[in-house]
MDTraj code that builds the backbone (N, CA, C; nanometers):
import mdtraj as md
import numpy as np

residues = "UNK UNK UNK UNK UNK UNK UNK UNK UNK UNK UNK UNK UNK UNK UNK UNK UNK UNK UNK UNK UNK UNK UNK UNK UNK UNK UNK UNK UNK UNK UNK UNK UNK UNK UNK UNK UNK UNK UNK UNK UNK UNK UNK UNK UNK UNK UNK UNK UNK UNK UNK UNK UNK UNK UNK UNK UNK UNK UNK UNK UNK UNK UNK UNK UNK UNK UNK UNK UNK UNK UNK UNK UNK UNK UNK UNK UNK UNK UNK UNK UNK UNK UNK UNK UNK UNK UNK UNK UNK UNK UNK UNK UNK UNK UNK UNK UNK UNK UNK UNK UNK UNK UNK UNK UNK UNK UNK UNK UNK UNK UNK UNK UNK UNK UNK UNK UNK UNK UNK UNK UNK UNK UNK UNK UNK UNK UNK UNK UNK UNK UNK UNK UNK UNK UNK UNK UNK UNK UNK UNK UNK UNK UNK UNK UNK UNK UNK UNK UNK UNK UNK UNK UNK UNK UNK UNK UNK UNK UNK UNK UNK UNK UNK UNK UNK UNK UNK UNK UNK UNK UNK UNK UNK UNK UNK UNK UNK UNK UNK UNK UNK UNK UNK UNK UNK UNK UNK UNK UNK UNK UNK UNK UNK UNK UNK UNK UNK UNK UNK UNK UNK UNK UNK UNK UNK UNK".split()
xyz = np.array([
    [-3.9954, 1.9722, -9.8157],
    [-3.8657, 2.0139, -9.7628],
    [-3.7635, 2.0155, -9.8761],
    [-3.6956, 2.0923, -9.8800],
    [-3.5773, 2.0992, -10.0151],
    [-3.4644, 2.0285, -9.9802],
    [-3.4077, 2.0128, -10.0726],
    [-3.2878, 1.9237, -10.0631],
    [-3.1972, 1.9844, -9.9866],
    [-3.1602, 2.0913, -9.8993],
    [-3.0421, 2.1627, -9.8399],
    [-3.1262, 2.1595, -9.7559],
    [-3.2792, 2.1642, -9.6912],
    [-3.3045, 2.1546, -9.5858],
    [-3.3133, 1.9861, -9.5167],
    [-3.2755, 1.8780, -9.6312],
    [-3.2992, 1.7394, -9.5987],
    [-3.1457, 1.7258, -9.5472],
    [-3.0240, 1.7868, -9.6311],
    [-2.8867, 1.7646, -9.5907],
    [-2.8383, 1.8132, -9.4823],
    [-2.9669, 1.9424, -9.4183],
    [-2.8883, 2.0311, -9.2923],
    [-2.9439, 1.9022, -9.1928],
    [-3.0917, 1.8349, -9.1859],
    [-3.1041, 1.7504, -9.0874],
    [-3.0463, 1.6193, -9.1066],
    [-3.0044, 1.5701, -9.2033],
    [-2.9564, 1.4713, -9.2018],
    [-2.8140, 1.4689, -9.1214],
    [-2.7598, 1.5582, -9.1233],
    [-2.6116, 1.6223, -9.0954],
    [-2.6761, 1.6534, -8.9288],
    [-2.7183, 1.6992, -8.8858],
    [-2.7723, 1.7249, -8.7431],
    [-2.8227, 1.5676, -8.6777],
    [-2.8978, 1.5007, -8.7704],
    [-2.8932, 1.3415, -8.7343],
    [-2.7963, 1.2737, -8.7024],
    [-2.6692, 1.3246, -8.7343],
    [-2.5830, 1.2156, -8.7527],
    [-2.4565, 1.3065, -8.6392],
    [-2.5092, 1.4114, -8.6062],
    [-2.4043, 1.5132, -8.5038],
    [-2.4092, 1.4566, -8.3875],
    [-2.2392, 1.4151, -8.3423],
    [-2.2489, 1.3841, -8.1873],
    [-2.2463, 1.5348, -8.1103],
    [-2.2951, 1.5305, -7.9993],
    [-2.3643, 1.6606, -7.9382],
    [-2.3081, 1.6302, -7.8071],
    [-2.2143, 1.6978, -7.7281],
    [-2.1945, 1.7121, -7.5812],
    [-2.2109, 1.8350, -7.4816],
    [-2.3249, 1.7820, -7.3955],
    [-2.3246, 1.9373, -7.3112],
    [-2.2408, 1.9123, -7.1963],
    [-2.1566, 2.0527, -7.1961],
    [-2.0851, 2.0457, -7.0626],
    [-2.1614, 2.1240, -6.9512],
    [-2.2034, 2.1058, -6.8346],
    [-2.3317, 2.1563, -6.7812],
    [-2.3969, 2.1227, -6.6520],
    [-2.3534, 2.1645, -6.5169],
    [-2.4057, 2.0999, -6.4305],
    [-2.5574, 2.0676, -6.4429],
    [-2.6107, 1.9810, -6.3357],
    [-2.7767, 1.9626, -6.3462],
    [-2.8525, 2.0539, -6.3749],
    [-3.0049, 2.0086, -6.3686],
    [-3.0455, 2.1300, -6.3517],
    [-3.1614, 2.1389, -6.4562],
    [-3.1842, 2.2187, -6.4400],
    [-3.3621, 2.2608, -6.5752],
    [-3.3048, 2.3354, -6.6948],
    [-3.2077, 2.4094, -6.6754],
    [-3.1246, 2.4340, -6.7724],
    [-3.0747, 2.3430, -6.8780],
    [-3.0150, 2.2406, -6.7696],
    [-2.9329, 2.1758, -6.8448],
    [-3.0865, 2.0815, -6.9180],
    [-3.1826, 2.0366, -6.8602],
    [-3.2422, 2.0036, -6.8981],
    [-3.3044, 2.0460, -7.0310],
    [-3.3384, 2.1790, -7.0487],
    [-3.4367, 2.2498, -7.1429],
    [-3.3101, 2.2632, -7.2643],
    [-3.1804, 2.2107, -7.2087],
    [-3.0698, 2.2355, -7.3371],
    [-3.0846, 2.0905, -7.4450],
    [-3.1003, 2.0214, -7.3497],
    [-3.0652, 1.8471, -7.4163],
    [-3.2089, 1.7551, -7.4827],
    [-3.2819, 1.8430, -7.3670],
    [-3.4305, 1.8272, -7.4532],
    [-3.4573, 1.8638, -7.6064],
    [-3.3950, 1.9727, -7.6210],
    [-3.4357, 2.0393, -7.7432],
    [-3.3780, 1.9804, -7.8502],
    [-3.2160, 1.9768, -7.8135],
    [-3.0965, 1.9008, -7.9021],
    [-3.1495, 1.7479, -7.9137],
    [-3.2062, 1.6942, -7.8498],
    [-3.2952, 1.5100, -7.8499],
    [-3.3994, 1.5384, -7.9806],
    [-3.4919, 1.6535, -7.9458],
    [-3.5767, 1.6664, -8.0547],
    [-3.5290, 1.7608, -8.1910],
    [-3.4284, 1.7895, -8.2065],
    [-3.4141, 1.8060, -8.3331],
    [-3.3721, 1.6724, -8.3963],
    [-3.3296, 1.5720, -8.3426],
    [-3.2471, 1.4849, -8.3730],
    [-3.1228, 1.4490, -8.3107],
    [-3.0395, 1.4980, -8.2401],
    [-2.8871, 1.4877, -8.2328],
    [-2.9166, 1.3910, -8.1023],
    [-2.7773, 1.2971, -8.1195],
    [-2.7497, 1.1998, -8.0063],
    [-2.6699, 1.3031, -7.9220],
    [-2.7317, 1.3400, -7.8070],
    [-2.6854, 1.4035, -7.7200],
    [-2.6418, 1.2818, -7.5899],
    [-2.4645, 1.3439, -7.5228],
    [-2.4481, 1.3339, -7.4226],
    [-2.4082, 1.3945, -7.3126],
    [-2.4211, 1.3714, -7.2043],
    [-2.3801, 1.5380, -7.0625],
    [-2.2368, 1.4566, -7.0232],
    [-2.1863, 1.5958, -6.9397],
    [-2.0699, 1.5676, -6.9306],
    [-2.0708, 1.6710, -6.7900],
    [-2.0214, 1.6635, -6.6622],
    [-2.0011, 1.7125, -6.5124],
    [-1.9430, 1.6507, -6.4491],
    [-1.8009, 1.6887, -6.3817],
    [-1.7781, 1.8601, -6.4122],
    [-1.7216, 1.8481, -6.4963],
    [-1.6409, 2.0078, -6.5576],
    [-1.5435, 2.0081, -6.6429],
    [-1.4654, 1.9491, -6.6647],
    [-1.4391, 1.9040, -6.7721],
    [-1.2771, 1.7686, -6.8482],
    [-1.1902, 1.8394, -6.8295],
    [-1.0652, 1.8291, -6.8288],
    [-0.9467, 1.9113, -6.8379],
    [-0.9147, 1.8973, -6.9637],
    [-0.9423, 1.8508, -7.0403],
    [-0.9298, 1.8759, -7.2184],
    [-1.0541, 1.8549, -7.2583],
    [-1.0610, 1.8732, -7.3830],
    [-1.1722, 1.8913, -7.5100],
    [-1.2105, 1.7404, -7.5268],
    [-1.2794, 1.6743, -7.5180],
    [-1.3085, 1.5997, -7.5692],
    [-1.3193, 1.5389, -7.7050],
    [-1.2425, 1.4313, -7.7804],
    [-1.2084, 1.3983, -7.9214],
    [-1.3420, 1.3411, -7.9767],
    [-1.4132, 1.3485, -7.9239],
    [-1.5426, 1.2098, -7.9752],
    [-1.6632, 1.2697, -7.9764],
    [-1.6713, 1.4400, -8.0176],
    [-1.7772, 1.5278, -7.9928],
    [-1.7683, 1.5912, -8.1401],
    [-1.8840, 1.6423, -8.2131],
    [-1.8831, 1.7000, -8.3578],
    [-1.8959, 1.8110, -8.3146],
    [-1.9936, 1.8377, -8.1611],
    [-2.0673, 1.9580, -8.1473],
    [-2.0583, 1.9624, -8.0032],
    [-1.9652, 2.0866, -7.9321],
    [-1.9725, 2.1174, -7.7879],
    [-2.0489, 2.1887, -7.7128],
    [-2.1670, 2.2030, -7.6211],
    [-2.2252, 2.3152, -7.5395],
    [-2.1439, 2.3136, -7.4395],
    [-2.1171, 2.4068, -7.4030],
    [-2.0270, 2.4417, -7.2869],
    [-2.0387, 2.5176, -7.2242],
    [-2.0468, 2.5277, -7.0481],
    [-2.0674, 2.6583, -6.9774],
    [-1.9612, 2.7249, -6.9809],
    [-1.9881, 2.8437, -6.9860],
    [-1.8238, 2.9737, -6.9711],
    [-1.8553, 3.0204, -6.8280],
    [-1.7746, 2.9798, -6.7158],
    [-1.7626, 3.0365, -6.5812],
    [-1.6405, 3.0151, -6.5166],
    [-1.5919, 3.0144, -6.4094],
    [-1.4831, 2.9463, -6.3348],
    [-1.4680, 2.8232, -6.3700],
    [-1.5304, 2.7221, -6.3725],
    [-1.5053, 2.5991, -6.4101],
    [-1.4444, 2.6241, -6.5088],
    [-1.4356, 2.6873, -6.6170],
    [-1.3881, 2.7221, -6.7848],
    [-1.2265, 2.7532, -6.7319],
    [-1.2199, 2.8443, -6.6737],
    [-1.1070, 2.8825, -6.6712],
    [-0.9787, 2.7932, -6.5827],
    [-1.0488, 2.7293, -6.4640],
    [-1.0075, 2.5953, -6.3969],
    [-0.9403, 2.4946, -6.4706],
    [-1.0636, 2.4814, -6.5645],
    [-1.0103, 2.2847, -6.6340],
    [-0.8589, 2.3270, -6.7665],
    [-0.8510, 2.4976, -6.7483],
    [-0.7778, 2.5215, -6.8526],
    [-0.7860, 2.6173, -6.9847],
    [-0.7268, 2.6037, -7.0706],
    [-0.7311, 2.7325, -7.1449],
    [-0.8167, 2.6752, -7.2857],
    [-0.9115, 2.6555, -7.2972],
    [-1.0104, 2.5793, -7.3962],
    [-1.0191, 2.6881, -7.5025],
    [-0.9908, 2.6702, -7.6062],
    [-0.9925, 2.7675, -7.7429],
    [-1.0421, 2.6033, -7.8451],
    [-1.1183, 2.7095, -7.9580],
    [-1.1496, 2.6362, -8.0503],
    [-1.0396, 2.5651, -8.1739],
    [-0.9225, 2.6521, -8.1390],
    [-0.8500, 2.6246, -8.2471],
    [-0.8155, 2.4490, -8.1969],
    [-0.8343, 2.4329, -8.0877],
    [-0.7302, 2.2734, -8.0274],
    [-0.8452, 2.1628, -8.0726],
    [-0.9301, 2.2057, -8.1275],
    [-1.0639, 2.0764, -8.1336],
    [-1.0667, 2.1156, -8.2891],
    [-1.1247, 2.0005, -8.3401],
    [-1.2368, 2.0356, -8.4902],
    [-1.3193, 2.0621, -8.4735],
    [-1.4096, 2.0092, -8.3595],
    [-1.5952, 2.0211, -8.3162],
    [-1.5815, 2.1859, -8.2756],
    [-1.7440, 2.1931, -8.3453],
    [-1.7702, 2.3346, -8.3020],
    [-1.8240, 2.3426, -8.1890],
    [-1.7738, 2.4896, -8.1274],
    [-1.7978, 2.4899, -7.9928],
    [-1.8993, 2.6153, -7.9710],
    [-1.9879, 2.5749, -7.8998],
    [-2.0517, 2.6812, -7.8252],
    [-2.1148, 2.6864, -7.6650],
    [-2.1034, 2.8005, -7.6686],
    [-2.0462, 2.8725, -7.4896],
    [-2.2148, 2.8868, -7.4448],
    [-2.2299, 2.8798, -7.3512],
    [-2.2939, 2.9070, -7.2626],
    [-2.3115, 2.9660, -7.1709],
    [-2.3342, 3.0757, -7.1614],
    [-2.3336, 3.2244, -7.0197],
    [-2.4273, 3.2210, -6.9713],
    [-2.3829, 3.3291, -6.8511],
    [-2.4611, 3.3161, -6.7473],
    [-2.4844, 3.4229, -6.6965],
    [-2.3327, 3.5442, -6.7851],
    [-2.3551, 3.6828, -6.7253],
    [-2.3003, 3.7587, -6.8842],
    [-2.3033, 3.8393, -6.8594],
    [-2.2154, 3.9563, -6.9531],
    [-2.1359, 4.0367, -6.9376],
    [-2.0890, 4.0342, -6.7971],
    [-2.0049, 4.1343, -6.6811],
    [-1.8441, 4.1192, -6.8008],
    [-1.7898, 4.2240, -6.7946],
    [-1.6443, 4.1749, -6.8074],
    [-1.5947, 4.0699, -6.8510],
    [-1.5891, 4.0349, -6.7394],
    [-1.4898, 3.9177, -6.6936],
    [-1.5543, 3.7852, -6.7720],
    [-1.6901, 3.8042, -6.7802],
    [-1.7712, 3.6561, -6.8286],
    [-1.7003, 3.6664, -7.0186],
    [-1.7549, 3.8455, -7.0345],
    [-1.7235, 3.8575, -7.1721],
    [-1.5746, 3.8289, -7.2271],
    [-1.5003, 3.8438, -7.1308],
    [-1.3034, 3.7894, -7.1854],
    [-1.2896, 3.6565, -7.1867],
    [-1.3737, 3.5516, -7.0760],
    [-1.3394, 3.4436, -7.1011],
    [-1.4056, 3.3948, -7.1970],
    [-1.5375, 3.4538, -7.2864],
    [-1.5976, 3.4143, -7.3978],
    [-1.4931, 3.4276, -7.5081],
    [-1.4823, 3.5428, -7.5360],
    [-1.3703, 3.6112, -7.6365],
    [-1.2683, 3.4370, -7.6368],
    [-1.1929, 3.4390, -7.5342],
    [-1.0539, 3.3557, -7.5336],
    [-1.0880, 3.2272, -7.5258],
    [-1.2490, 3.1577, -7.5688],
    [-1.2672, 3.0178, -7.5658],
    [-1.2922, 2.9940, -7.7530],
    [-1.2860, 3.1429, -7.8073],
    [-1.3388, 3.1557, -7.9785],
    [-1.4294, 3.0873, -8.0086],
    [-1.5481, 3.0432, -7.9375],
    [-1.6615, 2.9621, -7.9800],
    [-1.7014, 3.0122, -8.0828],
    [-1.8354, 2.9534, -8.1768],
    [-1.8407, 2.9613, -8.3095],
    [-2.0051, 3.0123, -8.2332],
    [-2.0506, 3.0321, -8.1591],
    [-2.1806, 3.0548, -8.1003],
    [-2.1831, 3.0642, -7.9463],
    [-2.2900, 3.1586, -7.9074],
    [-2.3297, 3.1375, -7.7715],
    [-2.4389, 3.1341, -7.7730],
    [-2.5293, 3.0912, -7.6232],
    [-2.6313, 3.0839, -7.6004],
    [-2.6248, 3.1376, -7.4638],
    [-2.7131, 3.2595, -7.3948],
    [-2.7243, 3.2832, -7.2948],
    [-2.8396, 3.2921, -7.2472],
    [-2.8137, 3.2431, -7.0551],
    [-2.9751, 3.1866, -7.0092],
    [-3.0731, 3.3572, -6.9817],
    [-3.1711, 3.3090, -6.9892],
    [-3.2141, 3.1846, -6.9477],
    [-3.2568, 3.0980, -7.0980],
    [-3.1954, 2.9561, -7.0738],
    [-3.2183, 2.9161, -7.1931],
    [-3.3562, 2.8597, -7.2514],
    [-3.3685, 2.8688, -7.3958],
    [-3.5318, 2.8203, -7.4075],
    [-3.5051, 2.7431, -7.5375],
    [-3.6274, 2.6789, -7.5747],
    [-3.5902, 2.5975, -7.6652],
    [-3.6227, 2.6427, -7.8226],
    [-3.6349, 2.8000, -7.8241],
    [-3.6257, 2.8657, -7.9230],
    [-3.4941, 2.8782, -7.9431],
    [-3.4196, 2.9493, -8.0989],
    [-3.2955, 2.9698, -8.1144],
    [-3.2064, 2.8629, -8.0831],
    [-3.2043, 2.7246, -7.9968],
    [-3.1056, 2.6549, -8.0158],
    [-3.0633, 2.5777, -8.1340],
    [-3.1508, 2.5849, -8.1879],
    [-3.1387, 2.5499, -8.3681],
    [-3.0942, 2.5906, -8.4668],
    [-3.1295, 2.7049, -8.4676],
    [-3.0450, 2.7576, -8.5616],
    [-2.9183, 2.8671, -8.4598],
    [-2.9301, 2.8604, -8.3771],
    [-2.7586, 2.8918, -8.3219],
    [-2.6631, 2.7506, -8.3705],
    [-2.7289, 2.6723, -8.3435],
    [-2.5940, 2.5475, -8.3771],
    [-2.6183, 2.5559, -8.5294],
    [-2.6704, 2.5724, -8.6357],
    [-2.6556, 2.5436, -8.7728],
    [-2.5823, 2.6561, -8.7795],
    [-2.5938, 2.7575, -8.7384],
    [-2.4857, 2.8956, -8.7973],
    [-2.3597, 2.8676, -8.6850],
    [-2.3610, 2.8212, -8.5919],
    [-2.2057, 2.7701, -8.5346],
    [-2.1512, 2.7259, -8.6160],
    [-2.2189, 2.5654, -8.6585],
    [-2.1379, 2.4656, -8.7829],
    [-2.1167, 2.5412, -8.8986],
    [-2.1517, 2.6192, -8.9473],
    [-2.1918, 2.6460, -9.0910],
    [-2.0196, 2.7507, -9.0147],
    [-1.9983, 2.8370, -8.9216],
    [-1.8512, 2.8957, -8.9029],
    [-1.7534, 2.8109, -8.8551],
    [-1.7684, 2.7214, -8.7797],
    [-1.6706, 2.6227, -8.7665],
    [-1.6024, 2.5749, -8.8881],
    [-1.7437, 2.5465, -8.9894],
    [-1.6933, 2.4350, -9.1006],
    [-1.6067, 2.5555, -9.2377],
    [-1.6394, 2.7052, -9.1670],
    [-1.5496, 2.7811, -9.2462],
    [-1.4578, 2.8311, -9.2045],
    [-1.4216, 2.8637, -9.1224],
    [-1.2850, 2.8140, -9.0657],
    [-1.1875, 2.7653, -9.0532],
    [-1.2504, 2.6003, -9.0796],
    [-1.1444, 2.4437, -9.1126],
    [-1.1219, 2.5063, -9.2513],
    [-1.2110, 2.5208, -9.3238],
    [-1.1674, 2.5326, -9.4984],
    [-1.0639, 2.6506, -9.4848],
    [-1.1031, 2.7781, -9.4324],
    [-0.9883, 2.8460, -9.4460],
    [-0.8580, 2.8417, -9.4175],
    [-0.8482, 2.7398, -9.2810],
    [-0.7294, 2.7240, -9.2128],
    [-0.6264, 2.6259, -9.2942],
    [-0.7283, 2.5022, -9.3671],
    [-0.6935, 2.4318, -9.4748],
    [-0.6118, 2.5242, -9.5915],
    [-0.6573, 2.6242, -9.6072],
    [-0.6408, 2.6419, -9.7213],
    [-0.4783, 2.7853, -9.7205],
    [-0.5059, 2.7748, -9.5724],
    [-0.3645, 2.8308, -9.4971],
    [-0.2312, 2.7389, -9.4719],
    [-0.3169, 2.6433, -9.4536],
    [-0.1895, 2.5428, -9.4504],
    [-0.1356, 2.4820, -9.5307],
    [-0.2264, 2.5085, -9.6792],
    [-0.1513, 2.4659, -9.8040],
    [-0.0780, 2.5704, -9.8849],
    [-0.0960, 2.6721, -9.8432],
    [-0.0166, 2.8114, -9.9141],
    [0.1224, 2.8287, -9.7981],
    [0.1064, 2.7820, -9.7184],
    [0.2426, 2.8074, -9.5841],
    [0.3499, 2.6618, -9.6491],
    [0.3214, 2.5285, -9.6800],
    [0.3256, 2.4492, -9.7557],
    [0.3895, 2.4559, -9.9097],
    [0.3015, 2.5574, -9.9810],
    [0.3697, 2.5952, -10.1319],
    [0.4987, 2.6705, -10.1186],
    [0.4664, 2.7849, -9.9924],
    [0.5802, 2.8759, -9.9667],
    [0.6808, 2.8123, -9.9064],
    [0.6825, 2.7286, -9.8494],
    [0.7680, 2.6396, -9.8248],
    [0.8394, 2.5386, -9.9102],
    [0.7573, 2.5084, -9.9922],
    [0.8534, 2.3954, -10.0627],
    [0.9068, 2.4947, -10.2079],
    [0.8635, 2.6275, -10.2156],
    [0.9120, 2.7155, -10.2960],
    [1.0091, 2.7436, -10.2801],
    [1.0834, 2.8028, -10.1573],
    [1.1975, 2.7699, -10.0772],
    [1.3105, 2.6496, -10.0591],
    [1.2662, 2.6081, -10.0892],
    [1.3236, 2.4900, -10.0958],
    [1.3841, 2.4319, -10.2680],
    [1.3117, 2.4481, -10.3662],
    [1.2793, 2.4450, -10.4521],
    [1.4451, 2.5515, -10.4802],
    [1.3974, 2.7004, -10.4766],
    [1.5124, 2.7752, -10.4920],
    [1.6543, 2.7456, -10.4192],
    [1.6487, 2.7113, -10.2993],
    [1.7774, 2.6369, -10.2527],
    [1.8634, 2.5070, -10.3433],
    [1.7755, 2.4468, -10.3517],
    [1.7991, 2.3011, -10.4307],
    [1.8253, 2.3645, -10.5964],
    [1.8356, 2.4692, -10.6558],
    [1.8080, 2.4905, -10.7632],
    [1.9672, 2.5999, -10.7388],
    [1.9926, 2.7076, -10.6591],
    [2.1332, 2.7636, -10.6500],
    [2.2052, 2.6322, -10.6103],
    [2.2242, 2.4996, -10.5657],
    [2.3085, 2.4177, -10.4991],
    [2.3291, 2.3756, -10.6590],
    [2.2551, 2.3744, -10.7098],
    [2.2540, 2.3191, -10.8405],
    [2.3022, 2.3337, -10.9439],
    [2.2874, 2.5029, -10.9288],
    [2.3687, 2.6151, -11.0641],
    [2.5238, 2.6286, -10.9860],
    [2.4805, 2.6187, -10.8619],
    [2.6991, 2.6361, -10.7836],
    [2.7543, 2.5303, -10.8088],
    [2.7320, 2.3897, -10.8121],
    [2.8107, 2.2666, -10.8265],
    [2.8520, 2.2300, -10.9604],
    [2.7088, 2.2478, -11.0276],
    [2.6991, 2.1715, -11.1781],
    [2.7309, 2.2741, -11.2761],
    [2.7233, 2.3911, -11.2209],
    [2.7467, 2.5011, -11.3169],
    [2.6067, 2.5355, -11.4303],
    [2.5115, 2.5129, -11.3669],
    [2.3664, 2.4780, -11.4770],
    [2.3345, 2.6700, -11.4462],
    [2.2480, 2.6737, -11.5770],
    [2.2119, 2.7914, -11.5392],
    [2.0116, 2.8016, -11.4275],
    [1.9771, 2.8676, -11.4131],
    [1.7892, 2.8531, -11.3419],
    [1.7372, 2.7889, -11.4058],
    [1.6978, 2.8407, -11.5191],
    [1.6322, 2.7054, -11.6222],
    [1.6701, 2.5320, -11.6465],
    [1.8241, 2.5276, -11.6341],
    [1.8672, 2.4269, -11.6708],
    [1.8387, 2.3338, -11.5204],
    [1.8440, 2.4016, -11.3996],
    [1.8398, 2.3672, -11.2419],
    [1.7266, 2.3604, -11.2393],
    [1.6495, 2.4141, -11.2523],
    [1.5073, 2.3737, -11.2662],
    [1.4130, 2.2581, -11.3558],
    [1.4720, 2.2176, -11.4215],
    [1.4159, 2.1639, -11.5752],
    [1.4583, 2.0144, -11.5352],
    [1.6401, 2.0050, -11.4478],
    [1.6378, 1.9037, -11.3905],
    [1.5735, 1.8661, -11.2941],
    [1.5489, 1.9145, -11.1785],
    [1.4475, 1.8983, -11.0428],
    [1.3236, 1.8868, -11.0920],
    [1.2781, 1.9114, -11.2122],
    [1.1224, 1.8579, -11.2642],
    [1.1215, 1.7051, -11.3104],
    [1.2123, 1.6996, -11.4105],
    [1.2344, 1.6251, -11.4916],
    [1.2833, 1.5048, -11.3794],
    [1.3520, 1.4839, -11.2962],
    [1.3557, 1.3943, -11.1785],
    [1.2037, 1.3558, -11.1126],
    [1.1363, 1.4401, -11.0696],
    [1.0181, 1.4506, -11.0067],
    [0.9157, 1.3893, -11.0899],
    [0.9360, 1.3620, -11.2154],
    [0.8094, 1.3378, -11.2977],
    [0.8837, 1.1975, -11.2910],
    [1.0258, 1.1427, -11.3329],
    [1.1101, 0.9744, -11.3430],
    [1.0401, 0.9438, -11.1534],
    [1.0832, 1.0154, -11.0781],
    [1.0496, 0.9118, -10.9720],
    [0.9166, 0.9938, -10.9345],
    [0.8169, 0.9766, -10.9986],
    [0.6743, 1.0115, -10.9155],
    [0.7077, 1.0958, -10.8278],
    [0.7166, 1.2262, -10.7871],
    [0.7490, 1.2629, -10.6746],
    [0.7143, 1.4449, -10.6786],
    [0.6813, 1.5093, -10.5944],
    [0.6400, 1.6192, -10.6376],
    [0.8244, 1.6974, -10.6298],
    [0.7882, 1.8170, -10.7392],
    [0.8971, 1.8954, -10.7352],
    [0.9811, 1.9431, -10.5940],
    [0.9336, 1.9702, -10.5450],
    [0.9500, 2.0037, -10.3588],
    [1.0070, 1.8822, -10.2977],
    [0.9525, 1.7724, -10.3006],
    [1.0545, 1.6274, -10.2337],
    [1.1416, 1.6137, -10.3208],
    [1.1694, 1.6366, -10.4623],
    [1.3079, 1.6115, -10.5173],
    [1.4090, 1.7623, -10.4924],
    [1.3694, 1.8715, -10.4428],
    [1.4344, 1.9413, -10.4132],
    [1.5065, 1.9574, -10.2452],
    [1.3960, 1.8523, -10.1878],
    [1.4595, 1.8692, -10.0783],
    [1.5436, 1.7461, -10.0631],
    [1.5547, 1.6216, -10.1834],
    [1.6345, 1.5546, -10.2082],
    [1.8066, 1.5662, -10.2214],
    [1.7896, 1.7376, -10.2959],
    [1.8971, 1.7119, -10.3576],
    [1.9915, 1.8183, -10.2049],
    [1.8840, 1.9325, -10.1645],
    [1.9175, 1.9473, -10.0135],
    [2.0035, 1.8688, -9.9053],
    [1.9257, 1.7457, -9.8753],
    [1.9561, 1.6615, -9.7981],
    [2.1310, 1.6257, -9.8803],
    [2.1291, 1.5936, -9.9696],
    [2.2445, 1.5346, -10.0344],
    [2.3815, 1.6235, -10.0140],
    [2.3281, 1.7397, -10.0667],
    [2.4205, 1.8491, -10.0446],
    [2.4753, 1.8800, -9.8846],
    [2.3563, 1.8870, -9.7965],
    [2.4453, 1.8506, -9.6758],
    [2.5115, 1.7354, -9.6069],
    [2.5017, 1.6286, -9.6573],
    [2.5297, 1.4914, -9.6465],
    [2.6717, 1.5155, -9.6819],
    [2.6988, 1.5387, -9.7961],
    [2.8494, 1.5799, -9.8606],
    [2.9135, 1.6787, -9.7531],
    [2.8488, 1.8155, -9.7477],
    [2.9157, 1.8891, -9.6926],
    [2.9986, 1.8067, -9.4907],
    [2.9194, 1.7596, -9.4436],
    [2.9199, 1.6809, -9.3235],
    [3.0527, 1.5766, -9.3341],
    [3.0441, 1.5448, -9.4815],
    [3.1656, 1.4775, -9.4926],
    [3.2842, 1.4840, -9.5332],
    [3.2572, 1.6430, -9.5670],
    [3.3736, 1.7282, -9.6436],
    [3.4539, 1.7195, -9.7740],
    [3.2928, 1.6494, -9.8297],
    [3.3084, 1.6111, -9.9778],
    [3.2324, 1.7176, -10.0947],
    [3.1882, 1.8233, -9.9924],
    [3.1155, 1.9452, -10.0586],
    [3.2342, 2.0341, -10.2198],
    [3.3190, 1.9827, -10.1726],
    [3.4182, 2.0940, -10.3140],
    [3.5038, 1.9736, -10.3492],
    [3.5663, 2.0401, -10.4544],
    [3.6129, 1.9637, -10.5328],
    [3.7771, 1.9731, -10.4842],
    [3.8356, 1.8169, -10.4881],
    [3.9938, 1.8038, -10.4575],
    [4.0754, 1.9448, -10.4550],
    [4.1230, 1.9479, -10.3844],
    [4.2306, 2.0975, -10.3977],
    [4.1397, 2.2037, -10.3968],
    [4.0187, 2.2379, -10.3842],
    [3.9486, 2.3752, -10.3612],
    [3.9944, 2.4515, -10.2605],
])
top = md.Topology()
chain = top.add_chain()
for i, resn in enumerate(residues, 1):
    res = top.add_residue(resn, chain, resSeq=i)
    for name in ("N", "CA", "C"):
        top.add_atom(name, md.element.get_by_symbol(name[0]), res)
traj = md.Trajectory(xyz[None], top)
């Protein structure tokens, strides 16, 4: 076995696994399979009205019950989710669409394909988080960039500094108190409205 095939089961060893799923041979031939790859599987009936926090990995039926317990999308969980059908009509296919699972499985189920449907679920779930990560640190830069330029005109209007000189200070602070450029700019922010609030923003006789 190669080393990426020892890390995919080791990682499946260690996956908490919840089927959402009335009784049944179904539900049976689902949890059977997930037992023998490895995963600590547990069932769950009826539907939760939220996602459950204590799951790596969701099976879930998509029917009325789905739409009942609430509006279940993947974005509200970390665990990857996958759906479980029963039809393909319409109506089954919109509430799939609007739950964004990372996989489905539709019956009748067998204990082929549930294996590698959940390794290519995780393997999109877990790209996803990275991308969304990596969204929330550029929304973050653009933000404290903003900020950065505010704190830097408050800077050149008061002190009379020119960009370079407003800038060079807001670094040069940031490096004396440990602090990234962005918290000493929203330092000097905060300050500036602090003054203004107290109507100490201009100078005597302005």
């Amino acid at each position: 076995m190669t080393t990426w095939a020892h890390r995919l089961f080791d990682d499946l060893r260690t996956l908490r696994v919840l089927v959402i799923h009335p009784p049944g041979d179904d539900r049976n031939v689902l949890v059977e399979q997930l037992r023998r790859i490895g995963c600590p599987v547990n069932v769950l009936w009826p539907f939760p009205s939220q996602l459950p926090a204590d799951a790596d990995a969701v099976f879930f039926l998509v029917g009325p019950e789905t739409r009942s317990a609430g509006n279940w999308c993947a974005a509200d969980t970390q665990a990857t989710l996958i759906a479980l059908s029963n039809y393909e009509n319409p109506t089954a296919l919109k509430m799939l669409v609007d739950t964004r699972a990372h996989g489905v499985i539709t019956k009748p189920y067998r204990s082929t394909g549930i294996l590698s449907t959940l390794v290519l679920a995780r393997a999109s779930s877990g790209y996803q988080q990275r991308l969304q990560s990596k969204i929330g640190k550029l929304e973050d830069a653009i933000k404290a960039r903003r900020h950065i330029e505010r704190a830097m005109r408050i800077l050149i209007d008061t002190h009379r500094l020119s960009e370079s000189e407003a800038y060079e200070h807001i670094r040069s602070r940031a490096t004396k108190l440990r602090a990234t450029v962005g918290e000493v700019a929203m330092m000097v922010i905060d300050a500036q409205e602090a003054l203004e609030k107290l109507g100490l923003d201009k100078p005597s006789g302005a």
